[in-house]
C-alpha positions as a printed Julia matrix, in Angstrom:
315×3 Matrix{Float64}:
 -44.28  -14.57  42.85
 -42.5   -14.27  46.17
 -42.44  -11.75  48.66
 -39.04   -9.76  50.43
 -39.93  -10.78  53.84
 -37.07  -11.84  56.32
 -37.21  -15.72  58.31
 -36.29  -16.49  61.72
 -35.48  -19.68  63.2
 -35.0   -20.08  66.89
 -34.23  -23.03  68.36
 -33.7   -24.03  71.92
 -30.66  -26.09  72.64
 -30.17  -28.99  75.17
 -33.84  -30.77  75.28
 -32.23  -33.82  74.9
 -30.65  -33.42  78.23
 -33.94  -31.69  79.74
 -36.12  -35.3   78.15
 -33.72  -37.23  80.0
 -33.97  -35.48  83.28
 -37.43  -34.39  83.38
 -39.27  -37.61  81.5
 -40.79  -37.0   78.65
 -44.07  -35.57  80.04
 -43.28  -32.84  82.1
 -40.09  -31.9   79.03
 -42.92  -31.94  76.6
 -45.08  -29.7   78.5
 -41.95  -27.4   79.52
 -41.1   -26.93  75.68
 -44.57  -26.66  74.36
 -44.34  -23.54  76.65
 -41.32  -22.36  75.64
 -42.12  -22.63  71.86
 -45.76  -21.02  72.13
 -43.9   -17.78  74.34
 -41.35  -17.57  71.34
 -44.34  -17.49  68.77
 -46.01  -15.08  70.96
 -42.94  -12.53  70.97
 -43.03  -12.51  67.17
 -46.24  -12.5   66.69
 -46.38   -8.72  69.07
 -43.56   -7.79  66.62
 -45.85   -7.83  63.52
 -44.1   -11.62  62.74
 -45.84  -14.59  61.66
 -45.67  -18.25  63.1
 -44.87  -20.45  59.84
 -44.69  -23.79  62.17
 -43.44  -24.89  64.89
 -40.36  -27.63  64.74
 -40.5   -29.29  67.37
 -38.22  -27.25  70.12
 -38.37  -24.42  67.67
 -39.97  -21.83  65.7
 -40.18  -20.84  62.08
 -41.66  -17.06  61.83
 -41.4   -14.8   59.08
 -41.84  -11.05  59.1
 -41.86   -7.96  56.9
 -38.42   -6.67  57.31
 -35.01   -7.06  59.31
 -36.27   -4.13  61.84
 -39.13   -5.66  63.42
 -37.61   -9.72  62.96
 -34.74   -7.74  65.36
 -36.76   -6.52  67.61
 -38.56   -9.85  68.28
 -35.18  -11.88  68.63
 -33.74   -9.14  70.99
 -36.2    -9.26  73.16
 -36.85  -13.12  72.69
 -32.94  -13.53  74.06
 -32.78  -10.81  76.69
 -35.96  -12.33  78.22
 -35.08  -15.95  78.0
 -31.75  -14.98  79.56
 -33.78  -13.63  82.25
 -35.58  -16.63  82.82
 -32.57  -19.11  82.7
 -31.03  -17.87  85.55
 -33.77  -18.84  87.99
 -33.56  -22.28  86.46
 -31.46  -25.27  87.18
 -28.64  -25.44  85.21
 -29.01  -29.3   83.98
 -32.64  -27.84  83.25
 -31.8   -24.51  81.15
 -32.33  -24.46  77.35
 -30.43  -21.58  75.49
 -31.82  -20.1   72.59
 -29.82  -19.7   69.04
 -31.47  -17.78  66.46
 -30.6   -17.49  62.48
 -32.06  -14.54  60.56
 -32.41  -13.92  56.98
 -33.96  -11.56  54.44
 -34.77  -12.46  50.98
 -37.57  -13.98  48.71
 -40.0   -16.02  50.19
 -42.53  -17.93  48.35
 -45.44  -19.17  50.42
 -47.33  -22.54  49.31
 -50.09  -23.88  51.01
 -49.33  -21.89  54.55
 -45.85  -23.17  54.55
 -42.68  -20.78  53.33
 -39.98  -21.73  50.74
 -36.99  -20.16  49.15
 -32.97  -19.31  49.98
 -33.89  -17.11  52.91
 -35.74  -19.75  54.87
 -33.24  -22.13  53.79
 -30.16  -19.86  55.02
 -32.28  -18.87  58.48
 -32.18  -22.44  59.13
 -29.15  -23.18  58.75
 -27.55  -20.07  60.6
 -29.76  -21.38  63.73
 -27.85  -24.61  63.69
 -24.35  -22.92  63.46
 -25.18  -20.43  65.87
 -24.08  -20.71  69.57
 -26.26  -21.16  72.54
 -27.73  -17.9   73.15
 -26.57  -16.06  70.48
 -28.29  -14.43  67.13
 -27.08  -14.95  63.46
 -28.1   -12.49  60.88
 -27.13  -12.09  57.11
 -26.09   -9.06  55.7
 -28.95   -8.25  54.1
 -30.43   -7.89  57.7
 -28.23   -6.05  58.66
 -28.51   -3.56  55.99
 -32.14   -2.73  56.85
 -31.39   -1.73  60.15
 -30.51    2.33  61.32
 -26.92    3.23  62.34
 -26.44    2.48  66.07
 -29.78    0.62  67.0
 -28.22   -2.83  67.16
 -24.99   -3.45  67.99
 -23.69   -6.01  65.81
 -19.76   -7.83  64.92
 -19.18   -9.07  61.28
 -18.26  -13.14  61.18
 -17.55  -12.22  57.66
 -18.36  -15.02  54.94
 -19.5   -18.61  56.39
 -19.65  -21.62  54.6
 -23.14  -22.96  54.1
 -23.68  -26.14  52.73
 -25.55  -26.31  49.81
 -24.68  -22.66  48.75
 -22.15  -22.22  46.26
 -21.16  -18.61  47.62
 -20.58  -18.14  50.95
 -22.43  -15.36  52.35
 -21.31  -12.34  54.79
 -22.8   -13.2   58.37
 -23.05  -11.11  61.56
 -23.32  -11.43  65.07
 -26.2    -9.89  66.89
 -25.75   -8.43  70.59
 -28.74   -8.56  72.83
 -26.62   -8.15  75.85
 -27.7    -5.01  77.69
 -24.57   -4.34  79.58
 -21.05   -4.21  77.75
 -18.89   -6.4   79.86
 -15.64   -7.88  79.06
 -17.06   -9.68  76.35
 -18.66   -6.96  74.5
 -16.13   -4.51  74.21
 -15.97   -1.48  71.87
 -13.51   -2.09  68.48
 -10.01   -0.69  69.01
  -7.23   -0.63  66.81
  -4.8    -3.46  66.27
  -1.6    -2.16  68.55
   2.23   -3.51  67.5
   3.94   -4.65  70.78
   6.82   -6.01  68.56
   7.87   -5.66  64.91
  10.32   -8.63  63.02
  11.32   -8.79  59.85
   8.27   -8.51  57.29
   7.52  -11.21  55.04
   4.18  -12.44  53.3
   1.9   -14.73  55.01
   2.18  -17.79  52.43
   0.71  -20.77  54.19
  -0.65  -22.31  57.71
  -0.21  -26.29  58.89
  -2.7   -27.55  61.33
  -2.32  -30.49  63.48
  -4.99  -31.95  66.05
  -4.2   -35.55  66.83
  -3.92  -37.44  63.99
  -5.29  -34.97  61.49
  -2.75  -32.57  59.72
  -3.79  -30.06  57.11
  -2.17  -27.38  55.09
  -3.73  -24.57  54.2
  -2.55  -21.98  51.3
  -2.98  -18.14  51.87
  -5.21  -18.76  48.58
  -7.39  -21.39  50.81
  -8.29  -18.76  53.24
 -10.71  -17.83  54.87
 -11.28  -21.09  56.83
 -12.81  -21.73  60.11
 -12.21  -23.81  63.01
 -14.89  -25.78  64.76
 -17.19  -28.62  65.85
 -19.36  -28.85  62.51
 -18.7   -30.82  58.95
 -19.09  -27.07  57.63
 -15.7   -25.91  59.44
 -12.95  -26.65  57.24
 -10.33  -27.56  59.96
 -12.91  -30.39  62.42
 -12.35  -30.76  66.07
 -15.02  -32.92  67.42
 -14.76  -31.98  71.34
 -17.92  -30.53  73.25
 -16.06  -27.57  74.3
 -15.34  -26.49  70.8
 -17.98  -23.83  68.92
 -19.98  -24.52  66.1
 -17.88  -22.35  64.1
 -15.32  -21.62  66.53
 -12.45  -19.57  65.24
 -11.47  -18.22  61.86
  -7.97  -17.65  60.11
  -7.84  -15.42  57.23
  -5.02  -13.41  55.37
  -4.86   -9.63  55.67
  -2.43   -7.36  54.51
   0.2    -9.83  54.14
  -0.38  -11.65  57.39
  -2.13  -14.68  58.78
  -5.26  -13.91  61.06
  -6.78  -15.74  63.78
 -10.55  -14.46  64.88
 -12.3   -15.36  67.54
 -16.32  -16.03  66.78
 -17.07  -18.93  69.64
 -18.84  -18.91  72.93
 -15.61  -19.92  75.35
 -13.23  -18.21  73.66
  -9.58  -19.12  72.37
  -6.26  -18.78  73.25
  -2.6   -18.91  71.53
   0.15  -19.92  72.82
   3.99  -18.75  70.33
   6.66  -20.89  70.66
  10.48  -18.86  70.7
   9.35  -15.88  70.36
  11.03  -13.25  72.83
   7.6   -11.72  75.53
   5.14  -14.46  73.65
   5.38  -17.32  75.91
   2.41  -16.92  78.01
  -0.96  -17.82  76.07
  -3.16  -14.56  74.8
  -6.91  -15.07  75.51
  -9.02  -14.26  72.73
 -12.66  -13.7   73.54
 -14.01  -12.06  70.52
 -10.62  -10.64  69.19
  -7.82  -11.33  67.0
  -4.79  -11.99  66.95
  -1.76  -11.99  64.28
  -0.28  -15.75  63.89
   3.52  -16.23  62.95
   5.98  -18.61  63.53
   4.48  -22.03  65.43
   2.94  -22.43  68.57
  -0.51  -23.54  69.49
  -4.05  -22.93  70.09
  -6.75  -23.84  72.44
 -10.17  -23.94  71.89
 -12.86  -23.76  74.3
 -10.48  -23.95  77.51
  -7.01  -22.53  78.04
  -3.62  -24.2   77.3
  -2.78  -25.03  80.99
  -5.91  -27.28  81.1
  -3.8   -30.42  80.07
  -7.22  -31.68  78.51
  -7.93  -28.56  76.61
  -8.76  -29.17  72.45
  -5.05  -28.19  71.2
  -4.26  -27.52  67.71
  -0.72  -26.63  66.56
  -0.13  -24.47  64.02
   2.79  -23.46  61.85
   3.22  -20.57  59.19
   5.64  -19.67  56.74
   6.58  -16.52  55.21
   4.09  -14.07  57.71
   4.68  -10.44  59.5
   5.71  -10.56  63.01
   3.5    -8.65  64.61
   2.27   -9.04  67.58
  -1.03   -8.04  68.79
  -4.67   -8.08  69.31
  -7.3    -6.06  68.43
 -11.19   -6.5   70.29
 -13.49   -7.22  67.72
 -16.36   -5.72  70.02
């Protein structure tokens, strides 16, 4: 019989680059470190140390609450810590969390949550914290702040399910923003969103208001690819609401638009964990703005679609 418990998996990022520069030795030692202060944090949270992986850590505790506690703090120290460091030496922390059914079997842990935990660490950004729904749901009103990525495609899972972002930022800054409401700066003619064309070098795709949701990013999981180091995991995501075609920031750099012939839409919009309305053609740039001449660019055309303009902070 297995037990509701909820999995974490954090993982630090760049130790390749840290082997290379350090030599294996001294990396070793620096990331046996690392990984033995991250079991140590969950274990003064009430977690569990299943195994370490490596340059991670597989715990398990009791419930969402205290798994949250241990990841918040397990960020807004490491953060800490980073900036003291060398910045070819620093190694970010992403995190997946998951509640659900765990079966344990000779000291190791099996079942969906472990398997979902995992695989939320490795779509996660650098620093950031992925958490299910079910998470979510355990915690009280206000203690964590938190932004819906709304449902992610996980391989090997035949529905996909609702994921959030965790904040562990202290300060709000102009990244973590409260939610406001999506302003009109200019009204067309309406007309229903009916279908979006991407285009990145040689790859075109055409996507059906049926097709949607669909994300943008680095990953095989992302169902539009774009294989440049700038780009997220799971970068962006367009979905249809109300009639219109939606573009949502979820990446670590942000994204910006660019309209083409549309009257006050010539200059690119930043997105950094907003959204903005897509209509007509133009294009978008992930991971750098569209004056960098070098910047990932993917055009994008719609038919049908409201023209609105405007963006609303999804912090």
């Amino acid at each position: 019989m297995g037990v509701n418990s909820t999995v974490v998996f954090a993982d630090l990022t760049g130790s390749t680059r840290v082997f290379e520069a350090m030599g294996n030795a001294r990396a070793t030692e620096t990331v046996t470190r690392l990984t033995q202060w991250i079991g140590g944090v969950c274990e003064s949270h009430g977690g569990r140390v299943v195994k370490s992986l490596g340059d991670g850590v597989f715990a398990i505790f009791a419930n969402g609450v205290t798994a949250t506690r241990a990841v918040l703090e397990l960020q807004r120290n490491h953060q800490k810590r980073l900036q003291t460091w060398p910045t070819p030496l620093r190694m970010e922390l992403q995190i997946g969390v998951a509640s659900g059914e765990v079966v344990e079997v000779d000291g190791d842990c099996y079942g969906d949550a472990v398997n979902l935990a995992s695989r939320l660490s490795d779509l996660a950004g650098p620093g950031q914290i992925w958490a299910t729904e079910s998470v979510i749901e355990q915690l009280h009103e206000g203690e964590v702040r938190h932004r819906s990525l709304g449902p992610i495609n996980i391989r090997g899972k035949n529905e996909m399910p609702v994921v959030h972002r965790i904040d562990w930022q202290d300060e709000v800054s102009e990244f973590l923003t409260m939610p406001a409401s999506l302003v009109p700066s200019a009204r067309g003619p309406d007309s229903s969103f009916g279908q979006i064309e991407l285009a990145w070098l040689d790859v075109r795709t055409l996507f059906r208001v049926e097709d949607l949701p669909i994300h943008l990013g680095r990953v095989d999981e992302a169902q539009f690819v774009v294989n440049d180091p700038r780009v997220s995991r799971l970068h962006a995501r367009i979905e249809s609401r109300h009639g219109s075609c939606i573009l949502v920031d979820v990446s670590t750099y942000g994204t910006w638009v660019r309209f083409h012939g549309t009257a006050g839409a010539s200059g690119e919009i930043a997105l950094r964990r907003d959204e903005c309305v897509l209509h007509g053609s133009g294009e978008i740039g992930l991971g750098a703005p569209l004056s960098d001449f070098s910047a990932p660019t993917i055009s994008f055309n719609t038919t049908g679609g409201n023209v609105l303009l405007g963006r609303r902070d999804l912090r």
